[in-house]
C-alpha positions as CSV (number, residue, x, y, z in Angstrom):
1,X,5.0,-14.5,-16.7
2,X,8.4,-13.1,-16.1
3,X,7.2,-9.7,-16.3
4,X,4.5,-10.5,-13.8
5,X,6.9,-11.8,-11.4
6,X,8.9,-9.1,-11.4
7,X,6.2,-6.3,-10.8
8,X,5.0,-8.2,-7.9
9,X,8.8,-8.6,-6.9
10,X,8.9,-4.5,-7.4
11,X,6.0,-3.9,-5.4
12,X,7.0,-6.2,-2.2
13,X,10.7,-4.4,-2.0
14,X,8.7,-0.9,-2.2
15,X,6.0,-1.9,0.4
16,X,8.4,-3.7,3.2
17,X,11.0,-0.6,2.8
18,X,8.4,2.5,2.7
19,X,8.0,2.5,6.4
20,X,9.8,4.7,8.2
21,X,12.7,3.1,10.4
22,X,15.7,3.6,11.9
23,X,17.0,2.7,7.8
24,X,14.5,5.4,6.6
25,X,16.3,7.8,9.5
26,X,19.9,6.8,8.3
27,X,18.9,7.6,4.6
28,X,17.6,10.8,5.6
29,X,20.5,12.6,8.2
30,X,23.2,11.7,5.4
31,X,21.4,12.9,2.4
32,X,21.0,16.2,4.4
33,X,24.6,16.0,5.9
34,X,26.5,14.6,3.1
35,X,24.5,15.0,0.2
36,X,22.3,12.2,-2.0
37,X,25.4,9.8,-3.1
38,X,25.9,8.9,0.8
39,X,21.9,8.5,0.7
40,X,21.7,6.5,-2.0
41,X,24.7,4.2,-1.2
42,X,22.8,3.6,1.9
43,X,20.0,2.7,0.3
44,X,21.9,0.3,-2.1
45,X,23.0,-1.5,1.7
46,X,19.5,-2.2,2.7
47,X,18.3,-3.2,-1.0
48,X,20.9,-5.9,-1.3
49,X,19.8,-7.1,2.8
50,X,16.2,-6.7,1.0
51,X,17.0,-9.2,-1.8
52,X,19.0,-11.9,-0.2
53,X,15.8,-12.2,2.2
54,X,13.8,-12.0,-0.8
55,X,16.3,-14.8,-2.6
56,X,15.4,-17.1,0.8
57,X,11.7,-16.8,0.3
58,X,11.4,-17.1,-3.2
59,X,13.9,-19.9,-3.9
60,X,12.1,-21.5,-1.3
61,X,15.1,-21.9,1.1
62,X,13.0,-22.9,4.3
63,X,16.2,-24.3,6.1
64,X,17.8,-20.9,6.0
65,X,14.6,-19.0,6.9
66,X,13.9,-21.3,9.9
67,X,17.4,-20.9,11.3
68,X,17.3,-16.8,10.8
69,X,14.3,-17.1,13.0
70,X,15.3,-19.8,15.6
71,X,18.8,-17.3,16.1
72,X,16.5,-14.3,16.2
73,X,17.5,-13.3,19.5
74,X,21.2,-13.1,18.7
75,X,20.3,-11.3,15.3
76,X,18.1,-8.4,17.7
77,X,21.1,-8.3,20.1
78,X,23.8,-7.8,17.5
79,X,21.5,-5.4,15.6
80,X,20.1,-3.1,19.0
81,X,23.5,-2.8,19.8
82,X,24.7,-1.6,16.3
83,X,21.8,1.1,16.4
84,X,22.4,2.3,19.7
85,X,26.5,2.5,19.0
86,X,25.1,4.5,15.7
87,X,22.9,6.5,17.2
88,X,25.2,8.0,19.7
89,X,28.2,8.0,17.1
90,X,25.8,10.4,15.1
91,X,24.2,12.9,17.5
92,X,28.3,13.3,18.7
93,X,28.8,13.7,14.9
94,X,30.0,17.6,13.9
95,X,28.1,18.8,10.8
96,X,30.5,18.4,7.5
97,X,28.7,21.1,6.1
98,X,26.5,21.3,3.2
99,X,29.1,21.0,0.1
100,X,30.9,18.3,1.8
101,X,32.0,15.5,-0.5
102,X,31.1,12.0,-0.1
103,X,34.2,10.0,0.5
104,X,34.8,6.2,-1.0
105,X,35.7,5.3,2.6
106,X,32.5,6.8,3.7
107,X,30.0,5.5,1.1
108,X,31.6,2.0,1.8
109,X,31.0,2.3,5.6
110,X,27.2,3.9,4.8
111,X,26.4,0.4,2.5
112,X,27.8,-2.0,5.1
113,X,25.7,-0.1,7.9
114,X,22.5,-0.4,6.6
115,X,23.7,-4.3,4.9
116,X,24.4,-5.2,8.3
117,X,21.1,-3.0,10.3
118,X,19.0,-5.0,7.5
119,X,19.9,-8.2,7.8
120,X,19.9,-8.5,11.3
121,X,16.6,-7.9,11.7
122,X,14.3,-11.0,11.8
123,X,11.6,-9.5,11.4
124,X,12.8,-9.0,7.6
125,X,12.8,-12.7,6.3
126,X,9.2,-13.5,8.2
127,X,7.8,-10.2,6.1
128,X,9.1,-11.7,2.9
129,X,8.0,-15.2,3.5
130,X,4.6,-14.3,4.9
131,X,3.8,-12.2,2.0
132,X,5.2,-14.2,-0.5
133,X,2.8,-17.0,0.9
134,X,0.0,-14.8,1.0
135,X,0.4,-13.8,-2.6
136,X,0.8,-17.5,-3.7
137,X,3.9,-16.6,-4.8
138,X,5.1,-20.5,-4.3
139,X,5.1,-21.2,-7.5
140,X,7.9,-19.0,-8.5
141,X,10.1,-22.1,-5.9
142,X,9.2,-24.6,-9.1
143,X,11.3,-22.0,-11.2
144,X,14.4,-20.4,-10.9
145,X,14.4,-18.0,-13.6
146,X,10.8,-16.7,-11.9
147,X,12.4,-16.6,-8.3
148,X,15.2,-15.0,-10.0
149,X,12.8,-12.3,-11.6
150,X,10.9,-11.6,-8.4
151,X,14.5,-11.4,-6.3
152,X,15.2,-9.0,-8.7
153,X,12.2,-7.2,-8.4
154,X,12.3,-7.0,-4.8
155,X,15.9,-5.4,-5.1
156,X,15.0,-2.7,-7.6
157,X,11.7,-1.7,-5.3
158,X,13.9,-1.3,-1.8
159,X,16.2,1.2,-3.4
160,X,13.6,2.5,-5.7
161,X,12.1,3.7,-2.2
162,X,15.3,4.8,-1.1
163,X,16.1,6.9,-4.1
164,X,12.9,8.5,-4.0
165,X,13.2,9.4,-0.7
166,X,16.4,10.9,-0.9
167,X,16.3,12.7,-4.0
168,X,12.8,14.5,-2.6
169,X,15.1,15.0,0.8
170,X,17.9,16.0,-1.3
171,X,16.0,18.9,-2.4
172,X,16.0,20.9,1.2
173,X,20.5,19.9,1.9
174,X,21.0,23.7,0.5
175,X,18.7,25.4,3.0
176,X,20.2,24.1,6.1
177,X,23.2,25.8,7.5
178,X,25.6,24.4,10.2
179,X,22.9,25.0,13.0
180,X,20.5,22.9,11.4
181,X,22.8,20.6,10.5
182,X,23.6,20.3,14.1
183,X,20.4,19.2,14.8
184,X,19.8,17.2,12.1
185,X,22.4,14.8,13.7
186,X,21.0,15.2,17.2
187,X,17.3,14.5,16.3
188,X,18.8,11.6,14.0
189,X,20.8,10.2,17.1
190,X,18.3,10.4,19.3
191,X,15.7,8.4,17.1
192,X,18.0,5.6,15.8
193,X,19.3,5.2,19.8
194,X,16.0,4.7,20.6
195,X,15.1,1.8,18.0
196,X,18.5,0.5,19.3
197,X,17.2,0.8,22.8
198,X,13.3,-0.5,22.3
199,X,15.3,-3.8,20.0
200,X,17.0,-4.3,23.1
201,X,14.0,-4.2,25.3
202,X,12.2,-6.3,23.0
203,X,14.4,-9.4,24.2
204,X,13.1,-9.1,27.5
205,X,9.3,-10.3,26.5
């Protein structure tokens, strides 16, 4: 039953994080600018956002979940913000180069980033919940060592994405030179500004 639980948890964490985002983006410009250890720390960020949602849903925690949503606006705000002060601070960014080392101080700021970008977006805990429902996954609430399995398994399928997808991206650092690298932070600044900017506009419905 356990086992169960925890592929389904697997699966979840890989489905809600495989799309593309401005988290996807972040992944992306610092594998190529810093290497895979900055990617995969960032990663790590969004996975543990990932599975405290996932801890909410699954332990059935409807007090929390209903809150997150009613304070929804103040959670876009604080997140648009953050992407658009992100996506400018990285087009500005000057290319470290391709051997750069990832610093601790670094790798500590790329975890909070995506922590903080991940669990500021609302949308997040309704995903979790609504599919958790519609996989009548309820009656993993009656247990906590199978809410405990699924958490779990929603964790290891977030980063599992994010390790695939740097370590594939990881794959192409060595073949951009400081030119490309240039761009990589422009295109990157641009893209995460504008999920910054369209969060923003959002409030406005």
């Amino acid at each position: 039953m356990n086992l169960a639980f925890f592929l389904r948890g697997l699966l979840i964490g890989f489905s809600i994080a495989a799309p593309v985002g401005p988290i996807g983006i972040l992944c992306i410009r610092r594998t190529l600018t810093r290497g895979r250890i900055a990617g995969y720390v960032s990663g790590l960020g969004a996975a543990t956002a990932d599975s405290i949602y996932g801890s909410i849903a699954g332990f059935g925690l409807a007090f929390i979940s209903n809150f997150l949503v009613s304070q929804q606006v103040w959670l876009r705000l604080a997140g648009g913000a953050f992407l658009c002060y992100l996506g400018i601070r990285t087009f500005l960014a000057k290319p470290a180069g391709p051997a750069a080392p990832a610093r601790e101080t670094g790798l500590i700021g790329d975890y909070a980033s995506t922590f903080f970008l991940t669990l500021t977006n609302p949308m997040t805990i309704i995903a979790y919940v609504a599919v958790f429902a519609g996989l009548g996954l309820a009656v993993a609430r009656n247990s906590y060592a199978s809410a405990g399995v699924l958490v779990l398994g929603v964790f290891m399928g977030s980063f599992l994405w994010s390790f695939s997808l740097c370590s594939v991206v990881g794959f192409f650092r060595e073949k951009f030179n400081q030119r490309g690298l240039a761009w990589v932070n422009r295109i990157a600044g641009i893209i995460i500004t504008g999920f910054g900017v369209f969060t923003l506009l959002s409030l406005l419905r």
